[in-house]
PDB file of N, CA, C and O in Angstrom:
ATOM      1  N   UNK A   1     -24.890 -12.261   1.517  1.00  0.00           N
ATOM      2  CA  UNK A   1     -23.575 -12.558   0.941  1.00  0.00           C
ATOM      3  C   UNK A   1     -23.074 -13.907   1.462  1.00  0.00           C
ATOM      4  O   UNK A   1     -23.218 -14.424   2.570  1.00  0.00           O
ATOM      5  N   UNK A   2     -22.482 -14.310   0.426  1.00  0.00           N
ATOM      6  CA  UNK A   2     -22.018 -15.896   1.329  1.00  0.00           C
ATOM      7  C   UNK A   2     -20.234 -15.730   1.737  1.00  0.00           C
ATOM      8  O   UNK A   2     -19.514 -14.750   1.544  1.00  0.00           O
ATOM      9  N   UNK A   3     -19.984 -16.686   2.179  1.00  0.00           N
ATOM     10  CA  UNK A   3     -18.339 -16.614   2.483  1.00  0.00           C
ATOM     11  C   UNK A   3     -17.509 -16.475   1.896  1.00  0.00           C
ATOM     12  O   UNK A   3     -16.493 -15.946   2.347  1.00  0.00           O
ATOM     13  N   UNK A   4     -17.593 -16.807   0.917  1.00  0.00           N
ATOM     14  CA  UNK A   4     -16.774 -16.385  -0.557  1.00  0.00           C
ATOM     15  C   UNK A   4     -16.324 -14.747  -0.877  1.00  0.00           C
ATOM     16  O   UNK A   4     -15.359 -14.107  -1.293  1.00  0.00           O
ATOM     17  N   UNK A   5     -17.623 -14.559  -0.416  1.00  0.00           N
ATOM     18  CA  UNK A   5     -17.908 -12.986  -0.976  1.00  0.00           C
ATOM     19  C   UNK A   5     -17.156 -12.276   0.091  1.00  0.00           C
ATOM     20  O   UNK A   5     -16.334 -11.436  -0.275  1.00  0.00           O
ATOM     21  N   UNK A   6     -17.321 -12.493   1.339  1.00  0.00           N
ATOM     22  CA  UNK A   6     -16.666 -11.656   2.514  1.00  0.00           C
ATOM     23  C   UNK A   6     -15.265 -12.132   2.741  1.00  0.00           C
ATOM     24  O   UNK A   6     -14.538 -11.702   3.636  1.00  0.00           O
ATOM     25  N   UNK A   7     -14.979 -12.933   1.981  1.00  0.00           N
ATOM     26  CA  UNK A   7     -13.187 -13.136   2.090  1.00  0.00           C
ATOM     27  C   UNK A   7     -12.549 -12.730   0.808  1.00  0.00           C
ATOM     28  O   UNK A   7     -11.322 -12.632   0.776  1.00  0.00           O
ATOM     29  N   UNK A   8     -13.390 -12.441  -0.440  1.00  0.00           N
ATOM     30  CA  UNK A   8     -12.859 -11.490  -0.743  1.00  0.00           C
ATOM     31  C   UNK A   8     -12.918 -10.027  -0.642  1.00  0.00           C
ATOM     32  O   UNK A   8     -12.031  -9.323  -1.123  1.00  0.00           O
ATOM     33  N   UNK A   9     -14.109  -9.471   0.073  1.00  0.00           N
ATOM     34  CA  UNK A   9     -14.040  -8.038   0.520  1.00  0.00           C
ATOM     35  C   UNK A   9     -13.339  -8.089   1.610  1.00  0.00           C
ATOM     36  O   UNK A   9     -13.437  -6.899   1.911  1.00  0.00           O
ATOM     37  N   UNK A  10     -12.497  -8.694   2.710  1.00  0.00           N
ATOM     38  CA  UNK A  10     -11.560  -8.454   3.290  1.00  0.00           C
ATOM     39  C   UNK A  10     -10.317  -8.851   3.185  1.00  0.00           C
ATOM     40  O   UNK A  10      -9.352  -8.495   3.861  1.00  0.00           O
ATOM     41  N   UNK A  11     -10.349  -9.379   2.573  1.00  0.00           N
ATOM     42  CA  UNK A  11      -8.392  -9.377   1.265  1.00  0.00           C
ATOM     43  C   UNK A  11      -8.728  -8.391   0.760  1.00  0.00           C
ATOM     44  O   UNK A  11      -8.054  -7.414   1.087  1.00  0.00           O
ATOM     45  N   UNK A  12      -9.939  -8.128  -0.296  1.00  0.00           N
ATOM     46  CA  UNK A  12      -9.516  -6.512  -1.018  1.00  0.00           C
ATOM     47  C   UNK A  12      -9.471  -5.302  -0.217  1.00  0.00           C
ATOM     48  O   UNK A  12      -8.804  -4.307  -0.499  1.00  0.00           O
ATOM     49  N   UNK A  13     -10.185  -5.437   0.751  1.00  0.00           N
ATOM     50  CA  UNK A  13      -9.796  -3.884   1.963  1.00  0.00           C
ATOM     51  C   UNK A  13      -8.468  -4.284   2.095  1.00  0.00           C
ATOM     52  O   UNK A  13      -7.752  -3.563   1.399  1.00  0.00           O
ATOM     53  N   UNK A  14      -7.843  -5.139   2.703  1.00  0.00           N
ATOM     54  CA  UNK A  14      -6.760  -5.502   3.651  1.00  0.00           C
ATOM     55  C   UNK A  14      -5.717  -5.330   2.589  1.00  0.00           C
ATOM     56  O   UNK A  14      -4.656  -5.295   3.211  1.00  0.00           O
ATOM     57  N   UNK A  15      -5.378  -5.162   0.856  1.00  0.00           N
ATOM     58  CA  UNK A  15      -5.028  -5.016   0.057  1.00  0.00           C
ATOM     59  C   UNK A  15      -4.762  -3.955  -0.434  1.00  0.00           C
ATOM     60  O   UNK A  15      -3.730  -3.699  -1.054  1.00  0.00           O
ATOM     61  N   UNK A  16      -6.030  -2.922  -0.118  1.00  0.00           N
ATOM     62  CA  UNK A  16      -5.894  -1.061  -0.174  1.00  0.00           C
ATOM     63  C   UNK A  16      -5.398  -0.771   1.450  1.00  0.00           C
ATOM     64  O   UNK A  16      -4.433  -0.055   1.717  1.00  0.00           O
ATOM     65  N   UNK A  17      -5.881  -1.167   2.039  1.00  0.00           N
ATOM     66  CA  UNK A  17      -5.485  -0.388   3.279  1.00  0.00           C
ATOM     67  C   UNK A  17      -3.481  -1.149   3.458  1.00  0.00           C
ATOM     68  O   UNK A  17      -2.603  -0.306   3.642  1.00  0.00           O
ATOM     69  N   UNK A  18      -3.276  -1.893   3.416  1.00  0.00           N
ATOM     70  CA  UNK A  18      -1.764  -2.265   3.010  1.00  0.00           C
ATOM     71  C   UNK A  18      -1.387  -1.590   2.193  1.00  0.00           C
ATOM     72  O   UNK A  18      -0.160  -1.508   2.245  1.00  0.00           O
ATOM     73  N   UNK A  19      -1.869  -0.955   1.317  1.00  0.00           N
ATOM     74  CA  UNK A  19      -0.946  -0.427   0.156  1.00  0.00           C
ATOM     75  C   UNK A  19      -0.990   0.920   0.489  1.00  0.00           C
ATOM     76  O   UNK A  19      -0.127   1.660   0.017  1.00  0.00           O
ATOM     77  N   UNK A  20      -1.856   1.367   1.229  1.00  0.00           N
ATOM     78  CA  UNK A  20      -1.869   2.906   1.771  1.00  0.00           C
ATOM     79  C   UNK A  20      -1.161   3.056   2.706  1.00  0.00           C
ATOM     80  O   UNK A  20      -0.843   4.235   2.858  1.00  0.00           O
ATOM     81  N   UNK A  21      -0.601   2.120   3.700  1.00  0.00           N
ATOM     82  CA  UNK A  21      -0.232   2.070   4.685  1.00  0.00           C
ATOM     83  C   UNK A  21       1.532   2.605   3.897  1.00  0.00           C
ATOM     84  O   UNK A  21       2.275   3.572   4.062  1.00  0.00           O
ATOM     85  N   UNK A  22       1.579   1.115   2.869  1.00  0.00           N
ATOM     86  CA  UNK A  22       2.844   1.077   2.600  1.00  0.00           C
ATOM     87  C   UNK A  22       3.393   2.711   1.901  1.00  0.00           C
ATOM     88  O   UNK A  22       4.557   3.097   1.998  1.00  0.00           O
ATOM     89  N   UNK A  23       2.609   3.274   1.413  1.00  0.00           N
ATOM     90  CA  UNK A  23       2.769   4.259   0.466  1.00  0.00           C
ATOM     91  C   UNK A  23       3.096   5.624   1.277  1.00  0.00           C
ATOM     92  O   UNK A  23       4.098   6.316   1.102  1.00  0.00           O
ATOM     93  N   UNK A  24       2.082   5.865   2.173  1.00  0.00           N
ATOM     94  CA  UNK A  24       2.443   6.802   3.578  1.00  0.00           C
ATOM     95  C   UNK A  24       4.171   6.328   3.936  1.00  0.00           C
ATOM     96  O   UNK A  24       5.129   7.079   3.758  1.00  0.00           O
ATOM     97  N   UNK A  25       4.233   5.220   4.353  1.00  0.00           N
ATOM     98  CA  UNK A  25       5.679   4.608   4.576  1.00  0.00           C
ATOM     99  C   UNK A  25       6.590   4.942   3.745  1.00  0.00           C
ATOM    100  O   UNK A  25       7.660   5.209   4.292  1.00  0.00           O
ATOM    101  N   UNK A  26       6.572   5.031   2.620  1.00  0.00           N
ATOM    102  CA  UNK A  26       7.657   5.359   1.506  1.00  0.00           C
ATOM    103  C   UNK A  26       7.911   6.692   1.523  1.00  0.00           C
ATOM    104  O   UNK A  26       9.063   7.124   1.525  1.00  0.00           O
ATOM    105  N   UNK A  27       6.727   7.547   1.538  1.00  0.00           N
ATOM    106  CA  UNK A  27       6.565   9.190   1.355  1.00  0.00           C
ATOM    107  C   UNK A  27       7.377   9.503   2.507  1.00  0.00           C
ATOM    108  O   UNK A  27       8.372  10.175   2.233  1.00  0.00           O
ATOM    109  N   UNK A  28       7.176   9.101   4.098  1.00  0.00           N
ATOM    110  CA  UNK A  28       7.901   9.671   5.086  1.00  0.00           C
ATOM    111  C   UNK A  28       9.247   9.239   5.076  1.00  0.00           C
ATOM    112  O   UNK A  28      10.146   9.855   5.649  1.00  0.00           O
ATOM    113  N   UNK A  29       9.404   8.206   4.446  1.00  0.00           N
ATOM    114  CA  UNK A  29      10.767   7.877   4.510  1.00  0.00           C
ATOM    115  C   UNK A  29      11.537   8.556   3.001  1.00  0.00           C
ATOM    116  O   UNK A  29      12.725   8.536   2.679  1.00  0.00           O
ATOM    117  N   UNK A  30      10.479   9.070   2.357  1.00  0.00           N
ATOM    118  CA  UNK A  30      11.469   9.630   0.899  1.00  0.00           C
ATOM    119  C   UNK A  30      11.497  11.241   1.785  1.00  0.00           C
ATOM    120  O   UNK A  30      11.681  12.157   0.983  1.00  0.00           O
ATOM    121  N   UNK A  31      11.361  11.692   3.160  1.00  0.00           N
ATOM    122  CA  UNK A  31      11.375  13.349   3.014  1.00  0.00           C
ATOM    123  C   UNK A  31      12.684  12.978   4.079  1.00  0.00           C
ATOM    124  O   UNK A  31      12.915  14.008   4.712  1.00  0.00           O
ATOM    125  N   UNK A  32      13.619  11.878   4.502  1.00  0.00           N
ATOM    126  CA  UNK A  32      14.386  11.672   5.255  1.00  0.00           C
ATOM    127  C   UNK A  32      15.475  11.192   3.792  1.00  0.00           C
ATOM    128  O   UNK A  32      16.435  11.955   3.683  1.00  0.00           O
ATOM    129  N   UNK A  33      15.443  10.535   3.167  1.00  0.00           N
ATOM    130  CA  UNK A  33      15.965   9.733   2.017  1.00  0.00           C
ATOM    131  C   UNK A  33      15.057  10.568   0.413  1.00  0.00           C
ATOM    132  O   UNK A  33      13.981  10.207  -0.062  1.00  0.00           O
ATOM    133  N   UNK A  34      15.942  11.697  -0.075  1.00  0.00           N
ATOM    134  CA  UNK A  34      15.119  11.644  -1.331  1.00  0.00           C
ATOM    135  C   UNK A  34      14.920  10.872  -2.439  1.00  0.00           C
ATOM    136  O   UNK A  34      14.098  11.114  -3.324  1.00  0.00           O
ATOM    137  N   UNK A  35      15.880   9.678  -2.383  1.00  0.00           N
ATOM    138  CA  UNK A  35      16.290   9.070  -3.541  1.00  0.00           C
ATOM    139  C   UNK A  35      15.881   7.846  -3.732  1.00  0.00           C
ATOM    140  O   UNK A  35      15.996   7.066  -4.678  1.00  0.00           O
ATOM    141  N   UNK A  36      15.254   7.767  -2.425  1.00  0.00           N
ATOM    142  CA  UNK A  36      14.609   7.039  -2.622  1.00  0.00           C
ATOM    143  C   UNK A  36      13.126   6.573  -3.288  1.00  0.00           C
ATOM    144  O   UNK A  36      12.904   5.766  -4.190  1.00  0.00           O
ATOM    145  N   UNK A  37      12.179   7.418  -2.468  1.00  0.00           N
ATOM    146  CA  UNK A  37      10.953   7.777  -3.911  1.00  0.00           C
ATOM    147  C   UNK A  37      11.112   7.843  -5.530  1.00  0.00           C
ATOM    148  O   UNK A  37      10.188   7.636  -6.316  1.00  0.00           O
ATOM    149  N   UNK A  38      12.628   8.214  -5.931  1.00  0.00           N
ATOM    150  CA  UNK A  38      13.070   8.546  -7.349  1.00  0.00           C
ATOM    151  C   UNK A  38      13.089   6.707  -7.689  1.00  0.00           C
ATOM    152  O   UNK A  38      12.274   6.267  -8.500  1.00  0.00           O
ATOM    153  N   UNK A  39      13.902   5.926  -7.115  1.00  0.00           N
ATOM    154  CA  UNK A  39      13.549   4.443  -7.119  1.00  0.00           C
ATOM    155  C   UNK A  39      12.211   3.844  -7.200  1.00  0.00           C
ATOM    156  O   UNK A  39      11.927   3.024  -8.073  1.00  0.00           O
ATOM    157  N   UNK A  40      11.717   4.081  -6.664  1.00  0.00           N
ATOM    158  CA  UNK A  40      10.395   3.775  -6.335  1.00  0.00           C
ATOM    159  C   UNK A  40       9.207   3.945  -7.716  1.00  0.00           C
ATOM    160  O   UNK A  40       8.529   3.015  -8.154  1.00  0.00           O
ATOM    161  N   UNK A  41       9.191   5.200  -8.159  1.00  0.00           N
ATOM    162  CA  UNK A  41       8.739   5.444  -8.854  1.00  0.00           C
ATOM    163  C   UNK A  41       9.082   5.384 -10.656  1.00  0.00           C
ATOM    164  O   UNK A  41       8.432   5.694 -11.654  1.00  0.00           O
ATOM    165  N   UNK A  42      10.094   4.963 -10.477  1.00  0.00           N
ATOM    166  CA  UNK A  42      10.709   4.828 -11.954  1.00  0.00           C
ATOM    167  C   UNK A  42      10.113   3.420 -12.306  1.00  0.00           C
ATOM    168  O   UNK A  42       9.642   3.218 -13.426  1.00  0.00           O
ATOM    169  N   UNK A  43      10.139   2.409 -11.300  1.00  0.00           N
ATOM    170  CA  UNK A  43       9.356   0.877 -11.380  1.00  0.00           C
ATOM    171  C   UNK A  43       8.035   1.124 -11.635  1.00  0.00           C
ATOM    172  O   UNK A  43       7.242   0.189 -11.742  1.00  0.00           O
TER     173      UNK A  43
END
């Protein structure tokens, strides 16, 4: 693989694993805040 290739397979991990991160984040904070997930998800 050349360098190209491994900077984009670690932006695209670093892209799912951010967005999983963020998403866990929303869920624990929508069982403290319900109204919030309702925001969230209407976008």
């Amino acid at each position: 693989m050349n360098a190209s290739a491994w900077i984009m397979l670690i932006v695209g991990s670093g892209i799912i694993y951010g967005g999983l991160g963020y998403f866990i984040w929303v869920a624990a904070r929508s069982k403290r805040h319900p109204h919030s997930l309702e925001k969230q998800t209407k976008e």
